[in-house]
N, C-alpha and C positions, 0 to 999 in steps of 0.2 A: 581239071574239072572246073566248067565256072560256077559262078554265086548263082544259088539259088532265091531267086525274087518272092518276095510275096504277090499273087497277084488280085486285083479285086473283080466283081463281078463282071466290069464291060472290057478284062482280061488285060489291064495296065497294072501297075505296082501299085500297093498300099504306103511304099517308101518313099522317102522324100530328104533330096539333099538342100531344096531349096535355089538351086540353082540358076533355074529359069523361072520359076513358078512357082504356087503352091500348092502342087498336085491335087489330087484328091483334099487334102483338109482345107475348109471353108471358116469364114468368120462369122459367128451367128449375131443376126440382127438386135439391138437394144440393148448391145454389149461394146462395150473399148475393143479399139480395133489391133488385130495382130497385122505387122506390116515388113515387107521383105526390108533389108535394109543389103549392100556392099557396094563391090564394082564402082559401078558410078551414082550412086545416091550420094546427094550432098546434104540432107539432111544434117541440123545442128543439135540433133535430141542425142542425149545421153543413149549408150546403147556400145557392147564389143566394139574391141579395133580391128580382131579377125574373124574369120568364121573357122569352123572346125573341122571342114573337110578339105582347104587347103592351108589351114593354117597361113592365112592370107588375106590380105585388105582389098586384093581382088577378089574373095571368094563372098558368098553370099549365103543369109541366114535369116531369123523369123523372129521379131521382138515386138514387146508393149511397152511403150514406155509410161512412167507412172504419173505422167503430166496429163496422158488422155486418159486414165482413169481414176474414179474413185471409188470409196470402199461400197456404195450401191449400182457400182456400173464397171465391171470387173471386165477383162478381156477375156471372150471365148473363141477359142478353135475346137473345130468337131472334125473329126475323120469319120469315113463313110462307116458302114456295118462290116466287121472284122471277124472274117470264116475263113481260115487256109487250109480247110478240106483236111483235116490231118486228125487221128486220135491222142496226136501230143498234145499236151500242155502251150499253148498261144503265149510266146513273151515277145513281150516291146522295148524296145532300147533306143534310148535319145539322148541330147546333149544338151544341157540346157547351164547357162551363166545367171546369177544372180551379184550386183555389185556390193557382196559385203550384209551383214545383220540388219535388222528395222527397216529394211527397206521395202519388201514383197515378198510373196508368197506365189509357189509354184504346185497347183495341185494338179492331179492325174485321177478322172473320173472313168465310170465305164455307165453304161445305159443299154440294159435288156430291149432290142431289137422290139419284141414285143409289150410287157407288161411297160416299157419306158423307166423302169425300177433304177435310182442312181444313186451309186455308191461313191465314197471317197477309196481308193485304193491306195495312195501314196503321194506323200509333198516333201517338199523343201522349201528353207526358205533364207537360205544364205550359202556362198561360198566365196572364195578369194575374188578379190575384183577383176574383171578382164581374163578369167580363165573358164573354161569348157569342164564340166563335170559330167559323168556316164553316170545316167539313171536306168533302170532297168524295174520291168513289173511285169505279171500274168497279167492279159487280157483275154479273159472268157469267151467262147464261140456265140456269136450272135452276138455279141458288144459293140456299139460304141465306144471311142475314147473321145474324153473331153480334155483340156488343158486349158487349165482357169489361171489365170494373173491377178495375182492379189494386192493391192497396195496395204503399205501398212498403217496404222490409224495415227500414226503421228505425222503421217504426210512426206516423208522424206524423197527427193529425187535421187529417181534411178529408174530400171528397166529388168524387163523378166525375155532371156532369148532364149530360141530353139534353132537344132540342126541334128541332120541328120537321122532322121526317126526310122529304125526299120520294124520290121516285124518277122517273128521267125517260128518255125514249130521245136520245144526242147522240154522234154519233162522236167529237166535240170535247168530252172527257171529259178533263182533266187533274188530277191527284188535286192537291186542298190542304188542308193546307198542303202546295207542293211540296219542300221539307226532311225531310219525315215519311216516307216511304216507307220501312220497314220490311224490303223484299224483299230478297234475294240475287238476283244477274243471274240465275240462272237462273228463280227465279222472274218478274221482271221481265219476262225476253224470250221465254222459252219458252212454243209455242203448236201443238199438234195443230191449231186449227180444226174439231174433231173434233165438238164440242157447237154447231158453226153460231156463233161468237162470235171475235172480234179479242183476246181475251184481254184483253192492257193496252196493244194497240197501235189505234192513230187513223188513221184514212184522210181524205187530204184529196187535192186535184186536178180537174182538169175530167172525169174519166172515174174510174169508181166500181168496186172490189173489191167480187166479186159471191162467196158458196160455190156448191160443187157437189161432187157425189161421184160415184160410178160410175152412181149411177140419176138424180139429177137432173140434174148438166152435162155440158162435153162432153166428158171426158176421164173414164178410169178413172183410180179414185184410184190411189196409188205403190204402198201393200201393204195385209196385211190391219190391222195397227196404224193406219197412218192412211186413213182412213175418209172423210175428207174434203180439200178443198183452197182456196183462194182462187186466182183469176180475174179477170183483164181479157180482154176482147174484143170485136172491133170489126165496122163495120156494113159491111167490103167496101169495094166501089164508093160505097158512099151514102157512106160516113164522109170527108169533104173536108176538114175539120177536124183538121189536129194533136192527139193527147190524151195527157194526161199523168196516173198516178195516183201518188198515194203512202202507205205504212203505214209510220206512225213511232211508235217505243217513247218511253216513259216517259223520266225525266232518269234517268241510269243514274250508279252514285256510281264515282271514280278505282278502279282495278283494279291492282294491286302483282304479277302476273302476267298471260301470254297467254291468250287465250280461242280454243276453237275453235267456231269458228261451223259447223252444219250444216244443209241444208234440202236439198230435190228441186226439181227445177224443170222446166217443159215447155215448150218455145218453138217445137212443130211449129207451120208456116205464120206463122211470126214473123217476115218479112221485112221487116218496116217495124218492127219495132220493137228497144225495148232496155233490156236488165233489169238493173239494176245495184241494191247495196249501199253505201252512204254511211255515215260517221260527220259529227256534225252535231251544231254548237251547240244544245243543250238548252233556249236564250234565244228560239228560234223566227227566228235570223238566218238571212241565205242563207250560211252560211258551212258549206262541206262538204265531208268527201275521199272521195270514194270509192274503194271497195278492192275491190272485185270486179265486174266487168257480163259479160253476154253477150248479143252482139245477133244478128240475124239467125235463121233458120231452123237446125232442128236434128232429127238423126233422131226418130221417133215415140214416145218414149219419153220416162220420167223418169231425169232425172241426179241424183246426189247431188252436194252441194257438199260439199267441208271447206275451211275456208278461217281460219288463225290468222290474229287482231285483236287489237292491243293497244289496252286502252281506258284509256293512263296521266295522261289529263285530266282534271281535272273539271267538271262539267256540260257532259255529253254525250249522245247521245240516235243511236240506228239508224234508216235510215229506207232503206224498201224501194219503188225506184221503174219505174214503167212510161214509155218515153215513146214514142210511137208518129209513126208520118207516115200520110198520108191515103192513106187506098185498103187500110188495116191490118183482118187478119182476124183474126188470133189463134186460140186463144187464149194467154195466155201466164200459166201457172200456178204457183204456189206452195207449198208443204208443208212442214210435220213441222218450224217451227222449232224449233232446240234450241243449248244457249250451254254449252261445258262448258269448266273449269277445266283450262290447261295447251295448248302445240300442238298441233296435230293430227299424226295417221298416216295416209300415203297410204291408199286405198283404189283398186279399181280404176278409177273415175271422176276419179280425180284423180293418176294417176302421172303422175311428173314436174312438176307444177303446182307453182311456186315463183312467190312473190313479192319474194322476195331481204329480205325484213326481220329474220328473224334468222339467216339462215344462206344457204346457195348449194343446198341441197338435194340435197345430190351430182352437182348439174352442175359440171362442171369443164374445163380448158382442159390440154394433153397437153403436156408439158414441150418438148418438140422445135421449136416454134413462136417468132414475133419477138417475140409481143406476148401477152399476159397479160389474160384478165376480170378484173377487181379489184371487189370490192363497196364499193358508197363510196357515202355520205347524199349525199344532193340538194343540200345548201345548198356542196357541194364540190366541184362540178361545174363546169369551164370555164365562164364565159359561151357560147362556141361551142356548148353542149350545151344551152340552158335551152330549147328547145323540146321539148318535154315531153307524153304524152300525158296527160286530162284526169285519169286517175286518180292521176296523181304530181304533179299542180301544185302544191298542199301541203305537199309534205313526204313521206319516207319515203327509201328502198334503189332504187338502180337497177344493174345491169352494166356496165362501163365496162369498153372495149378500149382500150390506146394505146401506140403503138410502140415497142420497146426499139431499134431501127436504124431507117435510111432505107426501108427495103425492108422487108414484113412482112405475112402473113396470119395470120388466129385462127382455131382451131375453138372449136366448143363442147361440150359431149359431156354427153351423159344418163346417169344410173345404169342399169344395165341390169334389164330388164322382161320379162317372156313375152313373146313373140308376141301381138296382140290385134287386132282393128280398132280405129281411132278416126280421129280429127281432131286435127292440130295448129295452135295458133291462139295 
């Protein structure tokens, strides 16, 4: 079977070996210019002695070198708007040489078709001299990519090259080099789903995250901001079969503060199944805590989660899972993820929702009483106590009641609340 091309809108490739040309990507105006270089250029500017798809001084490639730019006039190339018609996850893959440290900088942007909205998604900015390094990144539907040449501010000569760029559809899209990532967590994990796209997050499992929005699936999306949502759901009766899905983020870098995690979530006729949030070795091990789930059926609506995470590990990775039992209808829905700096503030979906990790949340225990809550880590718990449910087997804060006398009962007691309906669980 042959290779599958990417193709773009007037039905030619989005790839490019550089060979003859430079296909579809262009040089943008009031910028240092990107210029073919092998074959027969005679050119005396610093720059590779092969190219990478013949590993050869007859093959041909795409450099800046750092003589024609400075740190306010950077080289840009742009590739056209990048859609390959697929509900996979969009990765790009290219080859790019940097000679050695202090010398440039190679970033990878993308640009919203529409809004024009521009992110950094991924940079480098050194490797062995005269060798060809495989970079790899999610490019969102409806993107742009940019590929910027950075000099660096001591001025050093040298040169930033490309070769070989393709584009491909793979959920299993991990950016490398995975050191490189660029992003701020928010950028990293935050995801409308709004543009039909996983953002930078990866689905893997025997049962597959599907979108929908108010006209196409089954649910109305949560408001008029998000627009859209992600989806498991299942075949009823037919479905005999246990299924399990998951959407896990990028290697996320150690965080020297709490983060508060937000999303909505819809688990009507979710009786067989169970939505949880994990933190999880970034190495691709089974090793994971989870810190939030909710299983079972729930009124017909969307809930907001807040839920503070601290992420003081490094290499680590979120990861969003479905796991259902047979005879599972679903569906059980997803929204509006967002990762912001600092704990969270109840909302009214979430009063009273403590996880005890950095505080009691103004639950408290009424002085008049035998025995006292105490908050106390896991690893300081009686033996008598290590049965534990699956979200705290790892590690973290639990409650702990224990008798000041022979004789003694606890209460517990909530911050006070309006009046409201809900569920306590």
């Amino acid at each position: 079977m042959g290779q599958c091309y990417a193709k773009d809108e007037a039905g030619g490739s989005y790839d490019c070996d550089f060979e003859r040309d430079m296909c579809t990507f262009r040089n943008m105006e009031r910028f240092g210019r990107w210029m073919l270089a092998g074959r027969h250029s005679k050119s005396g500017l610093p720059r590779p002695t092969k190219d990478h798809t013949y590993l050869s001084e007859k093959g041909s490639y795409l450099y800046a070198t750092m003589a024609d730019v400075t740190s306010k006039r950077v080289a840009r190339l742009d590739s056209p708007i990048i859609d390959l018609e697929s509900r996979q996850q969009q990765c790009m893959e290219f080859y790019y040489s940097i000679p050695g440290p202090r010398v440039a900088t190679l970033k990878v942007l993308v640009a919203e078709s529409s809004t024009k909205a521009v992110r950094t998604v991924w940079m480098a900015d050194t490797n062995e001299a005269d060798t060809w390094t495989a970079g790899r990144v999610r490019v969102p539907r409806n993107h742009r990519v940019m590929f910027l040449a950075v000099p660096s501010a001591n001025g050093n000569p040298g040169y930033v090259a490309l070769d070989d760029i393709t584009f491909y559809s793979d959920d299993k899209c991990d950016i490398v080099p995975g050191t490189m990532n660029s992003d701020s967590v928010s950028d990293i994990l935050d995801c409308s789903f709004n543009d039909a796209s996983f953002c930078k997050w990866s689905q893997d499992g025997s049962s597959r995250w599907q979108f929908g929005s108010g006209l196409t699936g089954p649910l109305q999306a949560p408001n008029a901001e998000l627009s859209q949502y992600i989806f498991v759901k299942g075949n009823g009766t037919e479905n005999r079969t246990p299924t399990f899905a998951s959407l896990t983020s990028l290697k996320i870098p150690r965080q020297d503060g709490p983060l508060c995690v937000h999303l909505f979530y819809h688990m009507f006729s979710g009786d067989y199944a169970v939505l949880r949030m994990s933190v999880r070795a970034a190495d691709g091990s089974s090793s994971r805590r989870p810190f939030w789930r909710s299983g079972g059926t729930t009124s017909d609506r969307w809930y907001r989660v807040k839920r503070t995470l601290d992420l003081d590990k490094t290499d680590t990775a979120i990861s969003f899972e479905v796991e259902t039992k047979q005879n599972f209808i679903g569906p059980v829905a997803v929204a509006g993820l967002k990762f912001l700096a600092g704990a969270c503030k109840s909302d009214r979906d979430s009063l009273g929702l403590c996880d005890f990790e950095h505080d009691t949340c103004g639950w408290d225990t009424p002085e008049n009483h035998g025995a006292k809550w105490e908050r106390i880590e896991i690893p300081q718990f009686p033996d008598d106590f290590r049965q534990f449910p699956e979200a705290l087997q790892s590690g973290g804060h639990m409650l702990l009641a224990q008798p000041k006398t022979g004789s003694w009962d606890v209460s517990l007691v909530s911050p006070p609340w309006k009046a409201l309906r809900g569920c306590l669980e």
